[in-house]
Residue, then its C-alpha position, 0 to 999 in steps of 0.5 A: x218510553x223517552x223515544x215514544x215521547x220525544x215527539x209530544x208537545x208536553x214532554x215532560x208531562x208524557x215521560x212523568x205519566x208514563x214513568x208510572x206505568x213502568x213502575x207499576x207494572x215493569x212493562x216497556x212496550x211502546x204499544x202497551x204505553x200507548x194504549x195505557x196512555x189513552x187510557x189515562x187521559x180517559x180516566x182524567x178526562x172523566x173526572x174533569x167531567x165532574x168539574x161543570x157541575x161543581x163550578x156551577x154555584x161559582x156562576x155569577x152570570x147567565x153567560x157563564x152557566x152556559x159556559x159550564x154547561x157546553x163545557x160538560x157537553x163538550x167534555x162527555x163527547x170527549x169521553x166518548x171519543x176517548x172510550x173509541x180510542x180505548x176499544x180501538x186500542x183494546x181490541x185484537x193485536x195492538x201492533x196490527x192496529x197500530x201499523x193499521x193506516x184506517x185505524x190509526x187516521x181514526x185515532x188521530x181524529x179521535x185525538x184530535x177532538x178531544x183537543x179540539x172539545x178541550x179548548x172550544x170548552x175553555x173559550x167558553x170562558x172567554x166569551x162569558x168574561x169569567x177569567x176566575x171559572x176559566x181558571x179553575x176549569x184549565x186546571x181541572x182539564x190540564x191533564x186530560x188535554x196533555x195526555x190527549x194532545x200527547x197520544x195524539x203526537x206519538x199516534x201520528x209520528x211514532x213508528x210503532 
């Protein structure tokens, strides 16, 4: 586990949410990490999806209704990007797929959107001069960008 997450931008976030892995379930493969990774970051990113709607009373502006708006847009085609990682993972042998180059470039662009929805989400904010609904909004995505922005790192340089 620490070899698959030595090369993540958060460390320490990697090696706590797949430290739990191991304790449920005594697996150690990289490859099984990995697809339990995405897998995580799909569950998070789920339920940060929620989060627009709850926010939308707290908007006090038209500008940030449409920020929350975009953001839950933003965030569902993450979830959707999330769910073809997940099937591209969860299908056939995962080590064949991972030594795949067309399937791991699909995975790094699948990755790669989520972050990129992510931060387009939380600009969002900026441009509707809500620095309070923009902090509640990093906080309920925090994770799921993590998670995303680490399988994205390990994807594209673990030697699987």
């Amino acid at each position: 586990m620490n070899g698959l997450c030595a090369t993540t931008t958060y460390k320490d976030a990697c090696i706590k949410s797949l430290s739990s892995l191991t304790r449920n379930s005594g697996n150690n493969n990289p490859q099984q990490y990995f697809k339990s990774g995405i897998n995580m970051a799909l569950d998070e990113i789920t339920k940060a999806s929620y989060l627009p709607n709850t926010l939308l009373p707290k908007a006090n502006s038209k500008r940030a209704t449409s920020a929350l708006t975009t953001c839950k847009e933003l965030l569902e085609q993450s979830i959707d990007r999330l769910k073809m990682a997940s099937d591209q993972v969860g299908v056939g042998d995962l080590h064949s797929t991972l030594k795949d180059p067309t399937a791991i470039l699909n995975l790094r662009l699948e990755l790669g959107d989520v972050n990129t929805f992510s931060t387009n989400c939380l600009d969002e904010f900026v441009e509707a001069h809500d620095p309070q609904l923009q902090q509640l909004m990093q906080d309920g995505i925090t994770n799921a960008k993590e998670l995303a922005v680490n399988m994205l790192d390990v994807v594209s340089t673990y030697q699987f």
